[in-house]
C-alpha positions in Angstrom: -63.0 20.1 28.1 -59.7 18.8 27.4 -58.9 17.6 24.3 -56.4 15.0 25.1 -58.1 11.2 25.6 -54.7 10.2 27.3 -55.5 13.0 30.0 -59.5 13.3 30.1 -62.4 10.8 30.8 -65.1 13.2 30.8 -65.7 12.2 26.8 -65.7 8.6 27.9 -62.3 7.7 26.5 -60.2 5.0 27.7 -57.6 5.9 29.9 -54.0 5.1 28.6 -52.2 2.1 30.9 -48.7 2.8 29.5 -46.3 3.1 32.2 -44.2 5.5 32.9 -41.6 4.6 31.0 -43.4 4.5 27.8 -45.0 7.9 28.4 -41.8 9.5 28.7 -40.9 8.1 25.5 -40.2 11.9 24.1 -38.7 9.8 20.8 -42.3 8.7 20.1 -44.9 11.1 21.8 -47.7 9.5 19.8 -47.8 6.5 22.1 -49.5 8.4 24.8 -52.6 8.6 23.1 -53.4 4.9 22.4 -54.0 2.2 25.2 -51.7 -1.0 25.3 -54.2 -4.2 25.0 -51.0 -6.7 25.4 -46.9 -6.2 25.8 -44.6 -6.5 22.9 -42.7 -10.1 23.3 -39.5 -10.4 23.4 -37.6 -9.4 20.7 -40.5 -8.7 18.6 -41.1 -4.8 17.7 -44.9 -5.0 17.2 -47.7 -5.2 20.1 -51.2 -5.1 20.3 -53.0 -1.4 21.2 -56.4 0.4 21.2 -57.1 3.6 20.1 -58.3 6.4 22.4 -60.5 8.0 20.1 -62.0 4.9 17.9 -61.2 2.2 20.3 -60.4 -0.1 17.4 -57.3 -2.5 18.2 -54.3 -3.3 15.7 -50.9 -5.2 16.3 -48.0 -2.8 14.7 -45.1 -1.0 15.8 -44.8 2.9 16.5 -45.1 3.8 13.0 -48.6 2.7 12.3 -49.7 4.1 15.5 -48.4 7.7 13.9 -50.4 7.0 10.5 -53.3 5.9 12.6 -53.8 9.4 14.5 -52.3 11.8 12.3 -54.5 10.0 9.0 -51.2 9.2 6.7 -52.1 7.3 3.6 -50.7 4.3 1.9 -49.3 3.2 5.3 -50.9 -0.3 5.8 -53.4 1.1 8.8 -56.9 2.9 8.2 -57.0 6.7 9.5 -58.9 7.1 12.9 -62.2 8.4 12.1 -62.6 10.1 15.3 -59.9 12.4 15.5 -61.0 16.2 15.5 -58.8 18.9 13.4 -57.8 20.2 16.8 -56.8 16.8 17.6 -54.6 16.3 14.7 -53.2 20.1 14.7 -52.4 19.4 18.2 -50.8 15.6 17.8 -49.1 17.3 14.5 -47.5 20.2 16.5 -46.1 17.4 19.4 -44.9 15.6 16.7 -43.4 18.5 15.0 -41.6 19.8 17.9 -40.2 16.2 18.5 -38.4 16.0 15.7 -37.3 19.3 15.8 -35.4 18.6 18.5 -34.0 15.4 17.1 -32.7 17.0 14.1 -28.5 17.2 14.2 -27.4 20.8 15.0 -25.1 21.4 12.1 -21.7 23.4 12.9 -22.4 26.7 10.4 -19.7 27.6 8.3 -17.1 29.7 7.8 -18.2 33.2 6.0 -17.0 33.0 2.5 -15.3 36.2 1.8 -17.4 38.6 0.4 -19.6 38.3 3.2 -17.3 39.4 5.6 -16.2 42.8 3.4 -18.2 45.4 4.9 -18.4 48.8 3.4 -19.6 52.0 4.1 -22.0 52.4 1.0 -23.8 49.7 2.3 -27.4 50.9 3.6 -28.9 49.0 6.7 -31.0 47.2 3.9 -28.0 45.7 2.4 -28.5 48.0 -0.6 -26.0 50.7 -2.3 -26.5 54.3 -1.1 -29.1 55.8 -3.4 -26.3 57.5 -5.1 -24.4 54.7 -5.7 -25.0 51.8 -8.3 -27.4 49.1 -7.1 -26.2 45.7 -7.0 -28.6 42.5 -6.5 -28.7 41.1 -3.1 -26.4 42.2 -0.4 -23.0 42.1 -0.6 -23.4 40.6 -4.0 -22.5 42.2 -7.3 -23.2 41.2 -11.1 -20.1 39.3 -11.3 -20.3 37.7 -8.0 -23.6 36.3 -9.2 -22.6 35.9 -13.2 -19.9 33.3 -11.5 -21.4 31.9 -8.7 -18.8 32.6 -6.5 -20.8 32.5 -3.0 -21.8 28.6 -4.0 -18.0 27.9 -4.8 -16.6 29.3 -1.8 -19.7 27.5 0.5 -18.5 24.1 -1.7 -14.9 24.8 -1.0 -15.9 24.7 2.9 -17.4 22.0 3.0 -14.9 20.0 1.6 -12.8 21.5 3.8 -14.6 20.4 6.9 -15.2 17.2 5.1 -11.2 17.0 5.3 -11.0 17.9 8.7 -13.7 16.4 10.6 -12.7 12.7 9.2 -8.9 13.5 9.7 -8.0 12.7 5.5 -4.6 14.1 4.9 -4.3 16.4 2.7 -2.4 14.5 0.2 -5.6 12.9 -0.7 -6.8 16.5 -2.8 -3.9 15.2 -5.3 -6.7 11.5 -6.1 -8.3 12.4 -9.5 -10.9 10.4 -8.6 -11.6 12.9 -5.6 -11.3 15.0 -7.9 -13.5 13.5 -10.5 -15.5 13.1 -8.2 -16.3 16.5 -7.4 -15.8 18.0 -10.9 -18.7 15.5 -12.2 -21.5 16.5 -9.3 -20.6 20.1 -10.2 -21.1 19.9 -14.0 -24.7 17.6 -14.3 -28.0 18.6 -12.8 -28.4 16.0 -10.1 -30.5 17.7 -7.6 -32.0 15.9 -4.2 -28.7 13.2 -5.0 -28.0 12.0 -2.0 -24.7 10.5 -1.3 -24.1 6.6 -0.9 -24.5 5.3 2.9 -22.7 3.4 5.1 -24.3 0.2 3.9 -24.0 0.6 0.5 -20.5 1.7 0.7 -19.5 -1.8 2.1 -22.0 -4.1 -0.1 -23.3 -3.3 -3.7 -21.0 -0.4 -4.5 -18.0 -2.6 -3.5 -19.0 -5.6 -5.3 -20.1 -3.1 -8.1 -16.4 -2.0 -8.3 -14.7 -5.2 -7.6 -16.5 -6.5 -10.6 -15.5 -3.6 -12.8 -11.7 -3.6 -11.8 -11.5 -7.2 -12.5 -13.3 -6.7 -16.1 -10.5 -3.9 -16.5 -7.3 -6.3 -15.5 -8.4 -8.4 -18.7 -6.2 -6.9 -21.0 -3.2 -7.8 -18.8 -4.1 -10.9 -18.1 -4.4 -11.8 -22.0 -0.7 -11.3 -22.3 0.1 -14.2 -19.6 -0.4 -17.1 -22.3 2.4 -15.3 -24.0 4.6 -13.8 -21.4 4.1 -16.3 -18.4 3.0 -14.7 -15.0 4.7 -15.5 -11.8 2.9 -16.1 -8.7 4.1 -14.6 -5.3 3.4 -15.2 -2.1 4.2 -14.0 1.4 2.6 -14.3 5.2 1.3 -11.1 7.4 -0.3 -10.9 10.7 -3.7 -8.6 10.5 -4.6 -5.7 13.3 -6.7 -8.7 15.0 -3.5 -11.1 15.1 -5.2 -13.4 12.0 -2.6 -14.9 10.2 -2.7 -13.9 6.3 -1.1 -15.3 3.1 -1.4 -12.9 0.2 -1.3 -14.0 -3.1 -0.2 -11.9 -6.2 0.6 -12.4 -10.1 3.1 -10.4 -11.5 4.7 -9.6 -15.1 5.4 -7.2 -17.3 1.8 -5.7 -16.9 2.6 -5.3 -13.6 1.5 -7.2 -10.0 -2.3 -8.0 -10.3 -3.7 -8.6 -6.4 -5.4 -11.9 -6.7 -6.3 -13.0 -2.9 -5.4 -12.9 0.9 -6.3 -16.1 2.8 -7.2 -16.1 6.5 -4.9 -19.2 7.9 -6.4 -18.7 11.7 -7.6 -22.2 12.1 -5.1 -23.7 9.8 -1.9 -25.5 10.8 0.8 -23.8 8.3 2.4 -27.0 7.2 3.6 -27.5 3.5 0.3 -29.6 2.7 -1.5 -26.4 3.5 0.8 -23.9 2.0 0.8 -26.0 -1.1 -2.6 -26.4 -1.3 -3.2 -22.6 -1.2 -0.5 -22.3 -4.1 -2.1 -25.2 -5.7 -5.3 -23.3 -6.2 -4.0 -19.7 -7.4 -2.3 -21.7 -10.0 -5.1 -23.0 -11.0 -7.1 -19.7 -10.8 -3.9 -18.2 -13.2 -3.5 -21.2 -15.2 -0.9 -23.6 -14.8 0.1 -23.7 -18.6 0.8 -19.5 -18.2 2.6 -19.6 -14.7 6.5 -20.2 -14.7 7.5 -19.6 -11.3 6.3 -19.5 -7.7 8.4 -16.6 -5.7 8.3 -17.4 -2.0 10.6 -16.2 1.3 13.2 -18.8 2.1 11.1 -20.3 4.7 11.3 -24.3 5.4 8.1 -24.5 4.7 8.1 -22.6 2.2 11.0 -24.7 0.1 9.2 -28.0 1.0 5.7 -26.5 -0.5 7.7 -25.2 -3.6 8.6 -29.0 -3.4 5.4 -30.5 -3.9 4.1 -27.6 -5.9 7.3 -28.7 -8.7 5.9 -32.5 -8.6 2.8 -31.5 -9.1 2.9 -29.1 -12.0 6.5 -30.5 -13.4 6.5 -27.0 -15.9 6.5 -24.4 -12.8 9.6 -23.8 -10.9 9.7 -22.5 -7.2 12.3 -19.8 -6.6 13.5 -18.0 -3.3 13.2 -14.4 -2.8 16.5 -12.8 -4.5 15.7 -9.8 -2.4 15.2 -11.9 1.0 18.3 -14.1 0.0 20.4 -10.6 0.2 18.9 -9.6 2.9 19.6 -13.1 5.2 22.9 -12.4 3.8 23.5 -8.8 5.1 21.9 -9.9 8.4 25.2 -12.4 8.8 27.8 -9.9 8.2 26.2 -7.1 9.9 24.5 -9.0 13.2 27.1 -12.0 13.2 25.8 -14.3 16.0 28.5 -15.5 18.9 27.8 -19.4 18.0 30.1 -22.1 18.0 29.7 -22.8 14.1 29.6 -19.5 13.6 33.0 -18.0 15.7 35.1 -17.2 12.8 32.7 -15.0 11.3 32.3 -13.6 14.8 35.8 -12.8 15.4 36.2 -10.9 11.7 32.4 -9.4 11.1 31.7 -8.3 15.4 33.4 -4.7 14.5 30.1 -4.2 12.4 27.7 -5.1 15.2 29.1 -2.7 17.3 29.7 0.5 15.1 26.0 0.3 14.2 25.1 -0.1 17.9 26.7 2.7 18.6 24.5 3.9 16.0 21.4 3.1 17.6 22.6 4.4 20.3 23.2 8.1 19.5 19.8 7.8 17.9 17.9 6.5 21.0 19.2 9.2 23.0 18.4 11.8 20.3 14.8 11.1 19.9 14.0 9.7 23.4 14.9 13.6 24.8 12.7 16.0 23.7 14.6 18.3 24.4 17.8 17.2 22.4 15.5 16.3 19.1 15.0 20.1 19.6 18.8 20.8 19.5 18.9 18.0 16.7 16.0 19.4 14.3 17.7 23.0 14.4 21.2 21.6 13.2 20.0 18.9 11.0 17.7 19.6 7.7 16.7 15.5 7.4 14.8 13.2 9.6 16.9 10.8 11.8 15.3 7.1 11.1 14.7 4.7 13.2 14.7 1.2 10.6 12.8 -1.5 12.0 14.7 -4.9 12.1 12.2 -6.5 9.8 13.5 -4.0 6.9 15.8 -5.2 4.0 19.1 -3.6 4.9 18.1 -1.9 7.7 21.3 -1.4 9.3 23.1 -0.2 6.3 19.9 2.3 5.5 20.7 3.4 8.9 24.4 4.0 8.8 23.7 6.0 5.2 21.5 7.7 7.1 24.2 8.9 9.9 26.8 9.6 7.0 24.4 12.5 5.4 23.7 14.0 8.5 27.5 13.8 10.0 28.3 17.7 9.6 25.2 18.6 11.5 25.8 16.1 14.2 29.2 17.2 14.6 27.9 20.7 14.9 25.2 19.6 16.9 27.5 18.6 20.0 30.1 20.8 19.9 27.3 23.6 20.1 26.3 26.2 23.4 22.8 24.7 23.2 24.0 20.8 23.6 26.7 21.7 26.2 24.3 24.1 28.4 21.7 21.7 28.7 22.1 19.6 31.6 18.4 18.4 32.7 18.7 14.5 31.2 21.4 11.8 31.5 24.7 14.3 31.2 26.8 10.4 31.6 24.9 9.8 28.3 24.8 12.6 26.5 28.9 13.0 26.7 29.2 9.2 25.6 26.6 10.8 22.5 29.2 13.6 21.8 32.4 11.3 21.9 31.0 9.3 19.3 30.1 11.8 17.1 33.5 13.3 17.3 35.1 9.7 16.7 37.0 9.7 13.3 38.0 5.9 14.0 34.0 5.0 14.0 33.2 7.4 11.2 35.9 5.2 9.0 34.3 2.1 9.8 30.9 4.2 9.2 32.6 4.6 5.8 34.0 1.4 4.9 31.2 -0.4 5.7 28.7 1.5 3.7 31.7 1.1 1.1 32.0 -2.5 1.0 28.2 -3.7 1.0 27.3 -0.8 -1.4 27.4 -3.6 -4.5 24.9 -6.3 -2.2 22.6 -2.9 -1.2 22.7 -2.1 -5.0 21.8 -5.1 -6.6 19.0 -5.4 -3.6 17.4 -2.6 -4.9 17.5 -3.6 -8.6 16.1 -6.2 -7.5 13.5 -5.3 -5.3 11.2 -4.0 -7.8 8.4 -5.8 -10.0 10.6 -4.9 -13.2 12.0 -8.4 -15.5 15.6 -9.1 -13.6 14.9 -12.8 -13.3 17.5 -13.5 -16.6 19.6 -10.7 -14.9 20.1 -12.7 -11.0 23.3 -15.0 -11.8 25.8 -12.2 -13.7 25.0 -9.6 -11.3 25.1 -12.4 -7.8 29.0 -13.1 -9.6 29.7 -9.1 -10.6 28.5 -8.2 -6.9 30.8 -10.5 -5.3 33.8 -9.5 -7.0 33.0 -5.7 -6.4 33.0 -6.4 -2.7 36.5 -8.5 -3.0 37.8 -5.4 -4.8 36.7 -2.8 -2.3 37.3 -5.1 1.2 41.0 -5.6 -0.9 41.6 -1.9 -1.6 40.7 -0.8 1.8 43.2 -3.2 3.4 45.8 -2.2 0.6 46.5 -5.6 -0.4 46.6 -6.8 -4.2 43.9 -8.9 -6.2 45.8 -12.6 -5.2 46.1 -11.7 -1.9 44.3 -13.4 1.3 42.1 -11.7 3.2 40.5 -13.1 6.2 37.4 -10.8 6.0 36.9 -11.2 3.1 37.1 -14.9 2.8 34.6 -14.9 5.7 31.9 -11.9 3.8 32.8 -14.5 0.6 31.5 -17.8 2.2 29.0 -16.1 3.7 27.4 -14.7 0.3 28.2 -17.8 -1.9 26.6 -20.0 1.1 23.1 -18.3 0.5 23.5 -17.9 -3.6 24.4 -21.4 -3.4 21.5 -22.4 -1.6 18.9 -20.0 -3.7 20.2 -20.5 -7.2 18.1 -22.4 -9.3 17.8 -24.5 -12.9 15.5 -21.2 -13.6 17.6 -18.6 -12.9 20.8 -20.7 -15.2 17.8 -21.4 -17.8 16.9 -17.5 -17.8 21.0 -16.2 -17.8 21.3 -18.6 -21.0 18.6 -17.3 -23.1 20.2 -13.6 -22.5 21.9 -13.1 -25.8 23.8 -10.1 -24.3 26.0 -12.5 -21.8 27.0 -14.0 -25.6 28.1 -10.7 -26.9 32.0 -9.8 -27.3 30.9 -6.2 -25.0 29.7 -8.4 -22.4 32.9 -10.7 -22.6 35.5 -8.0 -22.7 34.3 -6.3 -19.5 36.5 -9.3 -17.4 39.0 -11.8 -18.2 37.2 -14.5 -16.7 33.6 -14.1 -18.2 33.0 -16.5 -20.4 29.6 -16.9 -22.5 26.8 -19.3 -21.1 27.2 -22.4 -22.9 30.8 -22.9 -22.0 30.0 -22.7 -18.4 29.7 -26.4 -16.9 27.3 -25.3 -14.0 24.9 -23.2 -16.2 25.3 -26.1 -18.6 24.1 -28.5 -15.8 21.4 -26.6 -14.2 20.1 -25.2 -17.8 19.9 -29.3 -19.4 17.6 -30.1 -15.7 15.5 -27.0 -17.2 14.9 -28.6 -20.4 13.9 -31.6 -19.0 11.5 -30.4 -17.2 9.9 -27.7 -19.6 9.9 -30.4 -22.6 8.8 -33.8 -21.4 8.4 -34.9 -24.8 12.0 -36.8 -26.0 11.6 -35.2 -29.5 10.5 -32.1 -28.6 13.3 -31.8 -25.9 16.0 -32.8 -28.7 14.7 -29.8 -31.4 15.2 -27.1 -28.3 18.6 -28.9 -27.5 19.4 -28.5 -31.2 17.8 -24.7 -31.4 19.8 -23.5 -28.2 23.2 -25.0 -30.1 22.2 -22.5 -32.6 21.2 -19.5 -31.0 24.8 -20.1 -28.4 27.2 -21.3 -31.9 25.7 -18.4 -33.8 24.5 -20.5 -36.6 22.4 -19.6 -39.4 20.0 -16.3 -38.8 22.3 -15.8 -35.3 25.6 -15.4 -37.2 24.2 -12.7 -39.3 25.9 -9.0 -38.4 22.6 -7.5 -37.3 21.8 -10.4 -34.9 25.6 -10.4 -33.4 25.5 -6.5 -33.3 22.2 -6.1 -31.5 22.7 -8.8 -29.3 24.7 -6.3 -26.7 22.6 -3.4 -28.0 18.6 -4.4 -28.2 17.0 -5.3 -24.9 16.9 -9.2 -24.6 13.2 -9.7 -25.1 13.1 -7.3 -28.1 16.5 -9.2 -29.6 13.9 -12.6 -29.1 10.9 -11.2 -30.9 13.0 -9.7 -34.1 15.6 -12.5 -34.4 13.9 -15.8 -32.7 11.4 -16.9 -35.5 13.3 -19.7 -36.6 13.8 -21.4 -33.2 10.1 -21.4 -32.3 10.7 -23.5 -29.4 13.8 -21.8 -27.6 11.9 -18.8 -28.3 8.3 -19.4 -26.5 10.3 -20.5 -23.5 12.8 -17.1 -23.9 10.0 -14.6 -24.0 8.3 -16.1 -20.5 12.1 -16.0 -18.9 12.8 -12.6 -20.2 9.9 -11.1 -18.9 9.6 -12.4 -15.0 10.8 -10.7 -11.8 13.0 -12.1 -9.1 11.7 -11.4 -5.8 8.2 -11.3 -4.1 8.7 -7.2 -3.3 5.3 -7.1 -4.3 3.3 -8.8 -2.0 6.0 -7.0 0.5 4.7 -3.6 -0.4 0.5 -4.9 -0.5 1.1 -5.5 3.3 1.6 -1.9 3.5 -1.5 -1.4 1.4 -3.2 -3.9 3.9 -2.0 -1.8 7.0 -3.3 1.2 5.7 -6.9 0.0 4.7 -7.2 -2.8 7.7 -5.6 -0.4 10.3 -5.8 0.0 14.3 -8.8 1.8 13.8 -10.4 -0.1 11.5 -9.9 -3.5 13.4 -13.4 -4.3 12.9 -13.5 -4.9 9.2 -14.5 -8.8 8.0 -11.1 -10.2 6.6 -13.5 -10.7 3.3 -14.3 -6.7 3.2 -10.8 -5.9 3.6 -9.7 -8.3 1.1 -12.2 -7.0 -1.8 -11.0 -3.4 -0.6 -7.1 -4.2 -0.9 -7.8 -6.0 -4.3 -9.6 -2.5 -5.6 -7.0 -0.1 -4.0 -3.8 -2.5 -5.4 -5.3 -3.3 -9.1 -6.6 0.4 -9.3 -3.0 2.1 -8.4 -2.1 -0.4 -10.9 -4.5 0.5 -13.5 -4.0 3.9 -13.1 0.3 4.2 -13.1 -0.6 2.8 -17.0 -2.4 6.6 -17.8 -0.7 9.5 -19.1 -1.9 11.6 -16.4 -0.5 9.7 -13.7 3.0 12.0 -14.6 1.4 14.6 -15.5 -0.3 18.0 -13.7 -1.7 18.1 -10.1 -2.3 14.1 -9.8 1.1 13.5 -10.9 2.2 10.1 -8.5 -1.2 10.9 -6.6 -0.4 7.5 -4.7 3.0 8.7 -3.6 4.1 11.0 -0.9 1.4 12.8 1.6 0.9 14.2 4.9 1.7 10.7 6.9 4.7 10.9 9.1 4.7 7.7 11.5 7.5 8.1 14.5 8.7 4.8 14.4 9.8 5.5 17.8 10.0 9.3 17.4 12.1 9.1 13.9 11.5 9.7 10.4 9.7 7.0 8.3 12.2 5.6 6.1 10.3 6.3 2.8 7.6 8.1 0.6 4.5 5.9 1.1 6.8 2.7 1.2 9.2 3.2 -1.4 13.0 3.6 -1.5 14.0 0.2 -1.6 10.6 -0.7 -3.5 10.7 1.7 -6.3 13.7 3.8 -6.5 13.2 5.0 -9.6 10.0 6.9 -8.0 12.6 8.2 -4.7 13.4 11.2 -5.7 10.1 12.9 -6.5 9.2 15.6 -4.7 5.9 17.9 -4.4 5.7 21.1 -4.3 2.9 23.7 -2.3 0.2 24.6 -4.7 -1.4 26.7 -2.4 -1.1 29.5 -4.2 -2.5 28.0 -7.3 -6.7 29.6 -7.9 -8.4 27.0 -10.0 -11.3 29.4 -10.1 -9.5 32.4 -11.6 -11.8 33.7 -14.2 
């Protein structure tokens, strides 16, 4: 007699009506021994059944129909009373083998070492000869066991494969929190921990840490009230083409992330724009911000606009760093325009030297076979600078000047001249070029000539206090590049020079239109531009307060930071006696550390008695002058909401930006972060994108951002046993 109802009705069972689909369900074999009564609806998971043993009928999905035969407690369904043990030993077996079969086959891992040392005192037991010492277990000795050593190396492999299989670089073993991580598991008893899911990865643990971050940025955030904060803005298309406007607030603590708005269904007008800035004032505090640091867009300005009649106290400022780099753009890419001919005619020698550029470049790395040639004569990376870059043409051309002996060697080599399976037309037009002295001067002179702009756009391009720093170094840049163009045409200091006066309109034309009462207010309040140092460096400095357009643009400043008449008269009357060097200001210390101390420190010791002047001088002294970085959290952004992670909500990658920004944050502020294996953790790695075949142009987007961090490099630590004992 069988002892399957579904298959027998010599016991009187009821024969099972599934169809043939839902008997080969192998997922749930269980389903073959009840009797459907009536179908599942549509989108509902539960249907009605009868049981072939009891012949009682419930309404439940699979799972009851499991506890149901195989007698499971607590499950919300009474056990079949009818069911034999052969019965269940025989539905328990199906079941068993089932999931079996289901389970994941796991790729075993590599032997550790002392598995894979075989010896000849070894008996087929995995015991010592009886004449040598025994050891416990096989291949394992006391130490081996004393140590642990098997369950290290078995750890170390799996965090290996955990590497590999997910494709991390291997940068990211340098993350103390990885390591943390690790280190913490290992050293508490936490057994049957399983780690967090997919789910909870996205939801509670994020908000979890969102929360915490935010609780740790409080301590920066108290010194705003005191310091002033400056908000910066900046636009960015996502992975999925959504427009985004990131938001941050910077100071001396650093740049805090505070949002990034999805504009997809917005029209980008300067209501809109200032209505977004309107409320991450508000979220700051209007009474702590001082400035709002936008790109020199239209709409921009006319937001700015708004934003200034709104909140009378808060100044909008252009980009410095964008400023310089609109100006480079004119001298370097000169457009053939009708307004624009002379600079055409005097500045078109640049265009083309750096095409030419380009050109040897494209070549290079568009033939595999001549990057070949290139890589064995040439140590560095050739770079391919994408237009959008500050400076990119000069980068480019620096670029081309360190690698100049290789190239040289490159092309007058056998391997060049042999090979003749590409574009030979091309590849001789590549080798004249190279060889060119005449395009290698003007290589030379103009890296030469804009080295003071590229200088003062990397001072600038950082989130360090330059804001009080902008006018003297816009006036010393200028006259560096008159004094280079000058000496390169041999010509004397009152000479004219038609290139120059065209490189001279062009950079006063965009200072002219990005100077600002702020900038004049900040440049006043530095008491080293007052100091006889300072003065003596040129014959036509002269200090602040004798200089009728800082005089004019620093009085519109007042105005608009003290509304009151009385108040505004008692910081007139303070300024006249920080600038005359009355009272506590004429004193030897204060005229002596005036050109020594830095200009924030030289406010705190000396600035008591002007308690007005010296509220608004600490909140100029300590803001930045460019929105470099909310340029740099786009980079952050591409790396978290990437190609491959197109999916993500904007909201998800927003919280996970704000933890990964304000964490690297929190973290630069530790000891650590300069010290031992996570030294600059968030600096550097494996990541090497072509950019059309070439080199990236920096370290995990720095250079231009933070070229104080440039220069670091890492060495292998391969060789370095953390588990030496």
């Amino acid at each position: 007699m069988s002892s399957n109802p579904a298959a027998s009705s010599s016991q009187g069972s009821v024969t099972s009506q599934f169809t043939s689909n839902e008997l080969q369900d192998v997922h749930n074999p269980l389903w073959a021994y009840v009797t459907t009564v009536q179908e599942r609806v549509e989108g509902v998971t539960n249907k009605s059944w009868a049981c072939n043993y009891c012949r009682c009928v419930f309404k439940s999905s699979y799972s009851r129909v499991k506890a149901h035969l195989l007698k499971l407690p607590n499950c919300g369904i009474k056990a079949c009373p009818k069911v034999t043990n052969e019965n269940l030993a025989e539905m328990k077996k199906l079941v068993e083998e089932v999931e079996q079969k289901l389970k994941p086959k796991n790729v075993p891992l590599p032997p550790n070492s002392s598995s894979i040392q075989h010896s000849p005192s070894y008996s087929a037991g995995g015991m010592f000869d009886s004449r040598k010492r025994k050891v416990i277990g096989a291949g394992t000795s006391m130490l081996e066991k004393s140590f642990n050593l098997a369950t290290r190396e078995q750890l170390k492999s799996e965090i290996a494969r955990m590497f590999y299989s997910a494709g991390l670089p291997f940068h990211f073993a340098r993350n103390p929190y990885y390591v943390s991580a690790f280190s913490f598991a290992a050293n508490n008893v936490i057994s049957g921990f399983v780690p967090p899911g997919y789910n909870a990865l996205r939801t509670t643990l994020l908000q979890r840490e969102k929360a915490h971050i935010e609780s740790m940025l409080e301590p920066i955030k108290k010194t705003w009230k005191e310091n002033g904060v400056s908000i910066v803005s900046d636009g960015w298309t996502d992975a999925q083409r959504r427009p985004l406007i990131n938001f941050m607030a910077t100071s001396e603590g650093g740049p805090i992330f505070l949002k990034a708005i999805d504009g997809s269904k917005e029209y980008k007008d300067k209501f809109y724009m200032a209505s977004l800035i309107r409320s991450a004032i508000v979220e700051v505090g209007d009474k702590n911000v001082v400035q709002v640091i936008t790109d020199n867009a239209p709409v921009c300005k006319a937001a700015g606009m708004l934003i200034e009649v709104d909140y009378p106290q808060i100044f909008w400022t252009p980009c410095v760093v964008h400023t310089l780099n609109l100006a480079l753009k004119n001298i370097c890419a000169a457009k053939n325009t009708e307004r624009n001919e002379i600079a055409y005619v005097e500045c078109h020698w640049i265009t083309e030297t750096s095409q030419k550029a380009d050109f040897v470049r494209n070549f290079i790395m568009n033939h595999s076979m001549r990057l070949a040639i290139f890589n064995e004569f040439v140590p560095l990376k050739m770079l391919a600078v994408a237009d959008t870059r500050f400076a990119s043409v000069i980068i480019t051309l620096k670029r081309f000047k360190l690698i100049k002996r290789g190239l040289q060697t490159m092309v007058i080599s056998d391997q060049w001249t042999a090979y003749k399976e590409d574009d030979v037309e091309k590849a001789a037009t590549v080798k004249e070029i190279i060889l060119n002295d005449v395009w290698w001067d003007k290589v030379d002179y103009i890296i030469a000539f804009t080295a003071p702009i590229y200088d003062m756009l990397r001072v600038t391009d950082t989130d360090k206090p330059t804001l009080h720093l902008v006018y003297d170094m816009w006036d010393t840049m200028i006259e560096k590049v008159k004094a280079t163009i000058l000496r390169h045409e041999g010509k004397e200091a009152n000479d004219q020079s038609t290139f120059y006066d065209v490189v001279y309109s062009i950079l006063i034309d965009r200072w002219t239109k990005s100077c600002t009462p702020l900038h004049c207010m900040a440049h006043s309040l530095n008491p080293r531009y007052y100091s006889d140092e300072w003065l003596a460096e040129a014959s036509n400095r002269v200090p602040p307060h004798m200089d009728t357009e800082i005089a004019i643009e620093r009085n519109k400043c007042l105005r608009k930071y003290f509304l009151n008449p009385d108040d505004r008269k008692m910081a007139t009357m303070e300024y006249a006696r920080f600038s005359g060097r009355q009272d506590i200001f004429g004193d030897f210390d204060s005229l002596q550390d005036r050109w020594s101390l830095e200009p924030k420190a030289w406010w705190l010791v000396y600035g008591a008695s002007t308690p007005l002047l010296q509220k608004v001088a600490l909140k100029l002294l300590s803001q930045p002058c460019s929105s470099s970085c909310c340029e740099r959290n786009w980079s952050t952004y591409s790396f978290i909401h990437s190609m491959k992670r197109n999916k993500m909500t904007p909201k998800i990658a927003e919280d996970l930006v704000y933890i990964h920004t304000n964490l690297r944050l929190l973290s630069r502020k530790n000891e650590s972060y300069t010290t031992g294996q996570s030294k600059m953790w968030d600096i550097g790695g494996d990541e090497w994108d072509p950019l059309e075949g070439a080199g990236v142009l920096e370290i995990a987007n720095l250079s231009l951002d933070e070229p104080d961090l440039e220069s670091v490099l890492f060495t292998d630590d391969d060789d370095i046993n953390d588990d030496s004992i």
